[in-house]
C-alpha positions as CSV (number, residue, x, y, z in Angstrom):
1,X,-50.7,84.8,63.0
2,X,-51.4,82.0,60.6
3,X,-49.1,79.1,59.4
4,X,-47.1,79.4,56.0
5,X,-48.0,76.1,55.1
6,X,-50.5,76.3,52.1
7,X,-52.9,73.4,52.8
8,X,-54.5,73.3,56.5
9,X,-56.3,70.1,56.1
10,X,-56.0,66.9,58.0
11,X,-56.2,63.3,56.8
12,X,-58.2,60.6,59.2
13,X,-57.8,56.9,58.4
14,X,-60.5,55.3,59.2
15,X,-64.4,56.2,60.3
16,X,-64.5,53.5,62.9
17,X,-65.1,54.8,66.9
18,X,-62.2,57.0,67.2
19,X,-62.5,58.3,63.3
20,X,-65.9,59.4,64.0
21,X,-64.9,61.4,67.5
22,X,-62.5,63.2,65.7
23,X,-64.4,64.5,62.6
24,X,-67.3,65.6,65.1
25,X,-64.6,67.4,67.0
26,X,-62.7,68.7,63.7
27,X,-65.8,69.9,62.2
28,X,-66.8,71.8,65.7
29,X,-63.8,73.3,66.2
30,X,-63.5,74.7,62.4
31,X,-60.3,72.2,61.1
32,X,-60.3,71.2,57.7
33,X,-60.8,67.5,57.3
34,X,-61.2,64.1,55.2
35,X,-61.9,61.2,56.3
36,X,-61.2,57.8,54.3
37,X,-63.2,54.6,55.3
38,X,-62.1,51.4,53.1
39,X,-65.6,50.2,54.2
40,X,-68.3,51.2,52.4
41,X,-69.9,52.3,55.6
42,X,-68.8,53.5,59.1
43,X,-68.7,51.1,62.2
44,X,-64.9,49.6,61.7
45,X,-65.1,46.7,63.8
46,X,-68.2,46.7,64.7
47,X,-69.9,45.8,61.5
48,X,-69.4,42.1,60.5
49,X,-69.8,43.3,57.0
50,X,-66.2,45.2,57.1
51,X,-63.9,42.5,55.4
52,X,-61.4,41.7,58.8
53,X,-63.8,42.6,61.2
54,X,-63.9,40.1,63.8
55,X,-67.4,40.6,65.3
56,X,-69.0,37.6,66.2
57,X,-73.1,37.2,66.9
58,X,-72.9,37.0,70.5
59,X,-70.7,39.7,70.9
60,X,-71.6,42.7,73.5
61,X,-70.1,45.8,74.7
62,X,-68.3,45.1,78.4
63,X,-68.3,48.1,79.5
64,X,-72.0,49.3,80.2
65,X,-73.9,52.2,77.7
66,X,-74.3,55.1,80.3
67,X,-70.3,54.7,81.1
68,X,-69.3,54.0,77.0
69,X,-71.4,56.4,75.1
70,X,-70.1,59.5,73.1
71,X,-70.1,62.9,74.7
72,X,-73.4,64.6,74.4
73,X,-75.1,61.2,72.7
74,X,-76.7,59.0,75.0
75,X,-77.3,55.4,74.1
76,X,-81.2,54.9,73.6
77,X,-82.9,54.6,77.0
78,X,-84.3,50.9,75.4
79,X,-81.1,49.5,74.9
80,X,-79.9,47.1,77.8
81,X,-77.3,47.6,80.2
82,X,-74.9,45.7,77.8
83,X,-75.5,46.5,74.3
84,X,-75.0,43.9,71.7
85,X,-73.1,44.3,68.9
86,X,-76.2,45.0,66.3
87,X,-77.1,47.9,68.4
88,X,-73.6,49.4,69.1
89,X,-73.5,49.5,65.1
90,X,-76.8,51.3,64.9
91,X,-75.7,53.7,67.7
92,X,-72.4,54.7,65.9
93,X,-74.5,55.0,62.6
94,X,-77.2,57.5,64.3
95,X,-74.3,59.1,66.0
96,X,-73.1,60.0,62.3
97,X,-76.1,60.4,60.7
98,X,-76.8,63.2,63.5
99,X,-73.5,65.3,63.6
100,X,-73.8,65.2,59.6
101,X,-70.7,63.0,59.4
102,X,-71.3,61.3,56.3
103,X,-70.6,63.8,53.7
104,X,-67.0,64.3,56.0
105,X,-66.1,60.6,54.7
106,X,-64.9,59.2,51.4
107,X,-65.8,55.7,51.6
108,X,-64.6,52.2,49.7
109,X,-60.8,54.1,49.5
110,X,-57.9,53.0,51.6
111,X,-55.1,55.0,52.3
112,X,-52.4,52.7,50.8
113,X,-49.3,54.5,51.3
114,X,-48.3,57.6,52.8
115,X,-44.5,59.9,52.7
116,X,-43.7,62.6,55.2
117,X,-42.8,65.7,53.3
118,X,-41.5,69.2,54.1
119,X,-44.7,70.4,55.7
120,X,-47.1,67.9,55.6
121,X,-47.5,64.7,54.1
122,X,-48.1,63.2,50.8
123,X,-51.3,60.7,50.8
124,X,-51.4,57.8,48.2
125,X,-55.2,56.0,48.0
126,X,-56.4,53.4,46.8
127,X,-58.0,55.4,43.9
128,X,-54.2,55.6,42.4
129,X,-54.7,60.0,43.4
130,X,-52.0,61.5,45.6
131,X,-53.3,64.3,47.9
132,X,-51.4,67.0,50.2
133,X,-51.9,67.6,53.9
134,X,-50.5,69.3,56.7
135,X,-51.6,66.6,59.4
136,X,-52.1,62.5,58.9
137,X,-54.1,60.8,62.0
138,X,-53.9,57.5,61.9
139,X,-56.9,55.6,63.5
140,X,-57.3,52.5,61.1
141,X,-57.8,50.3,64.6
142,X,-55.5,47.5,66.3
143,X,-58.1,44.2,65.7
144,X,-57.5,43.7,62.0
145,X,-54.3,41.8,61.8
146,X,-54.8,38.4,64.0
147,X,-52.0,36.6,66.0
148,X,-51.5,33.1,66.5
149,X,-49.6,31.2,68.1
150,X,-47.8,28.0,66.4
151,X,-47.5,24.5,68.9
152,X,-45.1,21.4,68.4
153,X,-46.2,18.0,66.5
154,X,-48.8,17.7,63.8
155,X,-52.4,18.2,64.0
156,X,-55.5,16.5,61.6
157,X,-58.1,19.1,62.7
158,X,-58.6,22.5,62.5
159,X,-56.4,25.7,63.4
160,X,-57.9,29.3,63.3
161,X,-58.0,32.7,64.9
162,X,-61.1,33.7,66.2
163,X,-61.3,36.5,63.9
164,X,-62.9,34.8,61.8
165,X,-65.5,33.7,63.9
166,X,-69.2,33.9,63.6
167,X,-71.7,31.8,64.9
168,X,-72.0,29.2,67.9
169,X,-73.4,26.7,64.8
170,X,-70.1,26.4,63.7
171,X,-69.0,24.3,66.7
172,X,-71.8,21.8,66.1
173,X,-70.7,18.3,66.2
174,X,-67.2,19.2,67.0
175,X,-64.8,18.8,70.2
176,X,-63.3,22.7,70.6
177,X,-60.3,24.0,72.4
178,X,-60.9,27.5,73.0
179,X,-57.0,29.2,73.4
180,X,-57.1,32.6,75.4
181,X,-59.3,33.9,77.9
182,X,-59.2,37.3,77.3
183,X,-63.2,38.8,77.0
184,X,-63.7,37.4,73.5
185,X,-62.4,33.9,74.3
186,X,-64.6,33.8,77.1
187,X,-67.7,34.9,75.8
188,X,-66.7,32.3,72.2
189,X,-66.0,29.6,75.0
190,X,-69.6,30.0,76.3
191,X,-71.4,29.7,73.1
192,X,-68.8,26.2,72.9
193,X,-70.2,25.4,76.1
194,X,-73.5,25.7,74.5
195,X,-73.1,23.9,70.8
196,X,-70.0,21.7,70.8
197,X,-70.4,18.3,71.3
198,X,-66.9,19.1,74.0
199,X,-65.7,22.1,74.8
200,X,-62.2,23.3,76.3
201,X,-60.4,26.5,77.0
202,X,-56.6,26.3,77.5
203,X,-55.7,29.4,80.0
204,X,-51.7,30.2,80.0
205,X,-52.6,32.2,83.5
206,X,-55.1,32.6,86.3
207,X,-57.4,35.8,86.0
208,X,-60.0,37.7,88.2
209,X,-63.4,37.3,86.5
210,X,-65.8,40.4,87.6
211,X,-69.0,39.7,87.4
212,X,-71.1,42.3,84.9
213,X,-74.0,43.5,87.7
214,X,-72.9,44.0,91.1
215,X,-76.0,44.7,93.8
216,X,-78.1,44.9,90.2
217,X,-76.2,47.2,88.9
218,X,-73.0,46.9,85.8
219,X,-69.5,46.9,87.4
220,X,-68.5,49.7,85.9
221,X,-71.3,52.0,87.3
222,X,-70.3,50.5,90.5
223,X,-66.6,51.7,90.4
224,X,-67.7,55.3,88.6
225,X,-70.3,55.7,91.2
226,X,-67.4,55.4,94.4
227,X,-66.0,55.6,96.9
228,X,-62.9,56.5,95.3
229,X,-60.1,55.3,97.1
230,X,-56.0,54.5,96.6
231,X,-55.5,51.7,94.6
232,X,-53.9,49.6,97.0
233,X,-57.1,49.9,98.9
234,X,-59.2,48.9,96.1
235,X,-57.4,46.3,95.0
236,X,-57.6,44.5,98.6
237,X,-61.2,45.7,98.8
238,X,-62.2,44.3,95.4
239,X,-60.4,41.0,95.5
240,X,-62.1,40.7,98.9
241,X,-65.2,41.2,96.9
242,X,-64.7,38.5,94.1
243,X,-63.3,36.3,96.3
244,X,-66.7,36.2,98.7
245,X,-69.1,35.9,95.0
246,X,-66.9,33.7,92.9
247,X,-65.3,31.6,96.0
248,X,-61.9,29.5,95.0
249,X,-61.8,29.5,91.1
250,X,-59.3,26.6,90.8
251,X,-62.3,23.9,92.0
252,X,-63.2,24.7,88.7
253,X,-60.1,24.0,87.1
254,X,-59.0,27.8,86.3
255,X,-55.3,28.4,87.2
256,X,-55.0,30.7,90.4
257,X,-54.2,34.3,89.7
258,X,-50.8,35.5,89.5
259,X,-51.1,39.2,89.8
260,X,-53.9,40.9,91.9
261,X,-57.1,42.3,90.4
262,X,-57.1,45.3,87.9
263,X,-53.0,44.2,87.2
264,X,-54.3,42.8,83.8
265,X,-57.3,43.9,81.6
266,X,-60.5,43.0,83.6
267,X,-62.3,40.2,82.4
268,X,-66.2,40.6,82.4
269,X,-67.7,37.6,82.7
270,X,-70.7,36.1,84.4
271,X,-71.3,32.9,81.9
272,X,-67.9,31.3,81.5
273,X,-68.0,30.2,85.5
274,X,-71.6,29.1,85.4
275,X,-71.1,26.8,82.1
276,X,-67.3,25.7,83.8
277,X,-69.8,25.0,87.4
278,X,-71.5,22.7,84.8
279,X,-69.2,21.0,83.7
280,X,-70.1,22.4,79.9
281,X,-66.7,23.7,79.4
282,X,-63.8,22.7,81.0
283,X,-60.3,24.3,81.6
284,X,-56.5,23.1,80.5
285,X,-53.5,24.7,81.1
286,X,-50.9,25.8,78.3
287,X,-50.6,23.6,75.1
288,X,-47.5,21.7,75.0
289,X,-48.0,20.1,71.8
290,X,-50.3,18.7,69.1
291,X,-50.7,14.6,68.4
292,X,-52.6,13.9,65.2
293,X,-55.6,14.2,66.5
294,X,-55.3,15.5,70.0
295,X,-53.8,18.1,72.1
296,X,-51.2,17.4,74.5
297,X,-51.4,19.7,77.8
298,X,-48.5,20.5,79.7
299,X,-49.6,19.0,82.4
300,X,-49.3,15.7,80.7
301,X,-53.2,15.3,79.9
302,X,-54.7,14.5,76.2
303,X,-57.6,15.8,74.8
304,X,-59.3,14.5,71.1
305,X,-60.0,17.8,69.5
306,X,-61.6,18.6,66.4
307,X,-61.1,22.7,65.9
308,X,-59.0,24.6,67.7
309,X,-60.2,28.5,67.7
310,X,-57.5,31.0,68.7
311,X,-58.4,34.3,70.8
312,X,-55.0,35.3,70.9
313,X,-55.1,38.7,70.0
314,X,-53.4,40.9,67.3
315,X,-50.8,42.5,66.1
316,X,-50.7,46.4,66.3
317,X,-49.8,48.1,62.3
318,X,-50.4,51.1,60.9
319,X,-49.4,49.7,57.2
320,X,-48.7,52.8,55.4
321,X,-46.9,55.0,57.9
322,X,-42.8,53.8,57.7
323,X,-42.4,51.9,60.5
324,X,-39.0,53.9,61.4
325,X,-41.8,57.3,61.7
326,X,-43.3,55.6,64.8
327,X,-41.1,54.6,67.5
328,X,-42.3,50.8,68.1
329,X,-41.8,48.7,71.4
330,X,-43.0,45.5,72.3
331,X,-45.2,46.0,69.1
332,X,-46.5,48.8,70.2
333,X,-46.4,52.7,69.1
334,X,-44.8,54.5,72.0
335,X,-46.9,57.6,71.7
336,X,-47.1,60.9,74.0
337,X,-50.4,60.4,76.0
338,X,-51.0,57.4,73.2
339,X,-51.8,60.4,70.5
340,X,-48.7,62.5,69.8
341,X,-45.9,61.0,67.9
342,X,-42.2,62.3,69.8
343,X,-40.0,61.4,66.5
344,X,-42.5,63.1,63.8
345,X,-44.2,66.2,63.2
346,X,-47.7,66.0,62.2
347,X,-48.3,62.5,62.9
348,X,-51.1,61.7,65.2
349,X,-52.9,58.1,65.8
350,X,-56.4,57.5,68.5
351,X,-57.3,54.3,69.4
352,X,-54.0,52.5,70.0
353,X,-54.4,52.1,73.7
354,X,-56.0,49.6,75.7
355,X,-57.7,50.8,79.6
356,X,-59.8,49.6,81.8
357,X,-62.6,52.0,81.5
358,X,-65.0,53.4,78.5
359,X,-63.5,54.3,75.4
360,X,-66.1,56.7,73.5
361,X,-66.4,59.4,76.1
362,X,-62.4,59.1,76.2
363,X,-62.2,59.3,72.5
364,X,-63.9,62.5,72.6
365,X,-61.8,63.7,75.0
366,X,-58.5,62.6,73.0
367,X,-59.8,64.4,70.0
368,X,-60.6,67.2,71.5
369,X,-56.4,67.3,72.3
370,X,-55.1,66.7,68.8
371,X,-57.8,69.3,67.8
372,X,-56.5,71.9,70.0
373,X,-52.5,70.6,68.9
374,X,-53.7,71.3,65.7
375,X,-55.2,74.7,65.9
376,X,-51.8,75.8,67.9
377,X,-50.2,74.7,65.0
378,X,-52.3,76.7,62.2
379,X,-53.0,79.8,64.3
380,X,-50.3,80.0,67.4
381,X,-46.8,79.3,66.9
382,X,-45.8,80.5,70.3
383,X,-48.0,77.9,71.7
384,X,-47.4,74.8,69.5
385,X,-44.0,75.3,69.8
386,X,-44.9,74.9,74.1
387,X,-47.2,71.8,73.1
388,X,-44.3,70.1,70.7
389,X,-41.6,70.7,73.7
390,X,-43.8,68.9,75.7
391,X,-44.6,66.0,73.5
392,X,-41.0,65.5,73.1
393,X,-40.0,65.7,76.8
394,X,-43.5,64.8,79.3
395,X,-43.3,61.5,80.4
396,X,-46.8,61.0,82.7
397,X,-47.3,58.1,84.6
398,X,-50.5,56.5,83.3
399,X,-50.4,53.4,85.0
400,X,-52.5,54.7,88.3
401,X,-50.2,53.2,90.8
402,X,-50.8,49.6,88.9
403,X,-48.2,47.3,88.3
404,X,-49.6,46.0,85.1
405,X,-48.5,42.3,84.0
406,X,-45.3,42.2,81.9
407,X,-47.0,41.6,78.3
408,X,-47.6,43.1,75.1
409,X,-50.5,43.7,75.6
410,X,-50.0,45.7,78.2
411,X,-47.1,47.8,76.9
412,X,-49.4,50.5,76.3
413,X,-52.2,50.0,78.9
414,X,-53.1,52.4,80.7
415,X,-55.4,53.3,84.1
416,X,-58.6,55.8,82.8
417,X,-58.2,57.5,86.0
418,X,-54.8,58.1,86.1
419,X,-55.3,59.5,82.2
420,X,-58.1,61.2,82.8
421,X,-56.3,63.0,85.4
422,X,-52.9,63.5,83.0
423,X,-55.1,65.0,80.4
424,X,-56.7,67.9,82.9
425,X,-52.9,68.7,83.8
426,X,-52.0,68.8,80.0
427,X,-55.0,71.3,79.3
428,X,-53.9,73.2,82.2
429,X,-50.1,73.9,81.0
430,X,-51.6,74.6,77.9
431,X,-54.5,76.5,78.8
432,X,-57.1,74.8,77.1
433,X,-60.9,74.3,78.4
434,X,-62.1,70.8,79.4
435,X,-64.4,68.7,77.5
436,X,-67.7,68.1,79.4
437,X,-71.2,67.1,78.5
438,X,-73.0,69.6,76.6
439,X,-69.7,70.5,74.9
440,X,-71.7,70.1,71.2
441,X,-75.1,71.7,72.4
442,X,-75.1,73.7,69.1
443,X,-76.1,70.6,67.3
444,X,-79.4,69.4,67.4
445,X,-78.9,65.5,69.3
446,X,-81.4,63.0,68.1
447,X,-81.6,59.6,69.9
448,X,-81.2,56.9,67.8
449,X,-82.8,53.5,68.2
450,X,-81.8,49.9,67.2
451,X,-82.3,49.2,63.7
C-alpha cells in the first residue's frame, strides 16, 4: 500500500558528516532525496573554507580513526591514530566521491526558510524557488552560531570566540587568557603555551584529562576493546587509573573535579598537562571582572592580558524550522532518540547530540532509522502508525547509569552504549535489521588517501 501523498522526496540540510550518512543510506535504501550544502563543497565543519566553520590548524579528531570511521569505509591505513583536520576533510571527500554523493547535492544554496504544510513541507532556498516535500531533515550542525560570555568592567584588549580562530601565529607577542577547557580550548591553549609571549586558561570547574594512548594504544580502543563492566565499576576503576598517570592535578593549578570521570564530556588531552608541568601555560579560576587592561580572577589575583579567546561553546538553531515546531529546552531540541521530532510530523534532525564515543559509525546507524521511519511512512501505514505511537510516548534512558553534570551542554548528552543499546531495542519492536559492517557491500569501497 503506498502513501496518498504525491511527492515522496526528502529534503537534507546540509552535506556535512551526518548529511553525507544519510544520502548514502537514502540512496541504498531507494528514498528520494536532495541535499542542499550552502558550501560550495561537502565537509561542514571540517573545512576551514566553509564561512563559520571554526576549524583551526591544529585541530585533530579525539576520538581515534578505527573507532570514528563510516560504516564500510575505513580511514586510510597511513593515517595516524588521530587524524588531523586536513585529512578528516579528505576522508569525508573520498567517502563522497565513492558512494557517488555528489550529484545527490545542490551546492552554494541555503535553505532559508521552511513552512509545515498539510503533507509535507514547503522549502524556500536561497535561489528565491520554493520546492515540495514530504520529509525535511535537518542536519545543518550545532558549531556555527558561537557563545560568549560577557564579564564586568571595561577591557582595552581583545575579546573573541574561538571560532574564529586559526593559527598559533596569531598569539605572537601577546599575553592570552584562554576561557573554557572543553577539547578545543585545550588543544588552542597549547598552541598559546607555545607562541604567546604569556599564556592563561581560566577553568570555571575541575575536569578528568584522559590521556589519548593508554599501554600505546588510543583511549577509546582501550574502552571498545573491554572488559565491559557496570558503570559504577568503571568509573572507580578509571579514576583509579588517571589518578595513578596524571597524579594530583591541582599542583598544577587546575581546580579539583567536581563530578567523577565520564560525568562530563571527556576531555582528551595529553599536551595541556605537560605545557601546565612547564610552566608554559598556567591555570585561573572564573573571571570575575575586567580592569582596563587586566583580568580580575575571583580569587582576587590580576593578570595583564592582551586577547582574550573564548572556547565557550555555541548555541544550538535550526534557523528556518519555527522554533514552536521543535520542542526546545535548555537550548536544546528535545528529540525522540535525538532524531524524531514528538510535536511534528515529518520533521527529522542528525547530529544534535553530543556522546562520549564515535560519531560516524553512529551516524550511519541513525540514518539508517529515519530511513526505515521513512519507508514505513511511504509503503506501511500499519507500521508507521506503530513507529509515530512510539516517538510520541518512549522515553529511553540514554544516560547509561551516568549522572551527567547539570549544564546545557549536557541537556542532550548521551552514553553511546546505553544508545547503542536503545537503538537494537527500537529495531526490535519494529522489526527492522541491524546495521553492521558490510551493510553497503554492493558498492565498490575505494580507500582514500590524504590529499
Amino acid at each position: 500500500m503506498t502513501s496518498k501523498f504525491e511527492n515522496n522526496r526528502a529534503c537534507i540540510v546540509g552535506a556535512g558528516p551526518g548529511g553525507l550518512a544519510l544520502a548514502r543510506t537514502f540512496k541504498n535504501l531507494g528514498i528520494e532525496f536532495d541535499v542542499f550544502e550552502r558550501h560550495s563543497d561537502v565537509g561542514g565543519v571540517w573545512d576551514p573554507q566553509n564561512e563559520g566553520s571554526p576549524m583551526y590548524e591544529s585541530a585533530h579528531f579525539i576520538s581515534s580513526k578505527t573507532q570514528s570511521h563510516y560504516t564500510d569505509y575505513d580511514m586510510p591505513e597511513s593515517y595516524p591514530d588521530y587524524p588531523s583536520n586536513r585529512q578528516i576533510l579528505s576522508y569525508m571527500r573520498g567517502f563522497a566521491q565513492t558512494f557517488g554523493l555528489y550529484d545527490t547535492i545542490t551546492f552554494n544554496t541555503e535553505v532559508t526558510a521552511t513552512k509545515k504544510v498539510s503533507g509535507g513541507w514547503q522549502v524556500t532556498l536561497s535561489s528565491g524557488e520554493t520546492r515540495p516535500y514530504r520529509w525535511l531533515i535537518c542536519v545543518n550542525g550545532t558549531n556555527w552560531h558561537a557563545s560568549l560570555p560577557t564579564w564586568p568592567g571595561h577591557f582595552d584588549g581583545e575579546i573573541r570566540h574561538a571560532n574564529g580562530y586559526r593559527s598559533m601565529d596569531e598569539f605572537k607577542g601577546r599575553r592570552v587568557l584562554i576561557v573554557g577547557a572543553g577539547n578545543s580550548g585545550c588543544d588552542i591553549a597549547c598552541d598559546a603555551a607555545q607562541r604567546a609571549d604569556a599564556a592563561f586558561i581560566s577553568l570555571r570547574r575541575g575536569y578528568h584529562f584522559i590521556p589519548k594512548h593508554m599501554m600505546g594504544k588510543p583511549a577509546d580502543v582501550i574502552a571498545h576493546e573491554g572488559p565491559h563492566m557496570p558503570m559504577w565499576l568503571t568509573q572507580l576503576v578509571f579514576g583509579g587509573l588517571l589518578k595513578f598517570l596524571n597524579g594530583d592535578l591541582t599542583r598544577l593549578g587546575l581546580p579539583k573535579p567536581d563530578h567523577k570521570i565520564f560525568e562530563s564530556h571527556p576531555i582528551l588531552n595529553s599536551q595541556l598537562l605537560h605545557f601546565l608541568g612547564h610552566g608554559d601555560i598556567i591555570a585561573k579560576g572564573d573571571i570575575e571582572r575586567l580592569d582596563g587592561d587586566s583580568v580580575i580572577f575571583k580569587d582576587g589575583s590580576r593578570e595583564k592580558i592582551d586577547l582574550i579567546l573564548g572556547a565557550t561553546g555555541y548555541q544550538w538553531a535550526v534557523p528556518y524550522v519555527d522554533e514552536a515546531l521543535f520542542d526546545w529546552k535548555a537550548g536544546r531540541p528535545n528529540l525522540y532518540m535525538n532524531l524524531f521530532s514528538r510535536e511534528t510530523e515529518g520533521l527529522y534532525s542528525l547530529g544534535f547530540m553530543e556522546t562520549n564515543g564515535g560519531a560516524y559509525k553512529l551516524f550511519d546507524n541513525m540514518a539508517d532509522l529515519i530511513a526505515r521511519t521513512l519507508l514505513a511512512e511511504r509503503d506501511t501505514p500499519k507500521l508507521a502508525k506503530k513507529m509515530a505511537k512510539i516517538i510520541k510516548n518512549d522515553k529511553p534512558d540514554l544516560s547509561g547509569g551516568v549522572s551527567y553534570v547539570a549544564s546545557d551542554r549536557h541537556a542532550t548528552y548521551v552514553n553511546v552504549d546505553a544508545y547503542a543499546k536503545q537503538m537494537k531495542r527500537l529495531r526490535k519492536m519494529m522489526g527492522w535489521p541491524e546495521i553492521q559492517d558490510g551493510h553497503y557491500e554492493n558498492v565498490r569501497v575505494k580507500k582514500v588517501d590524504a590529499a
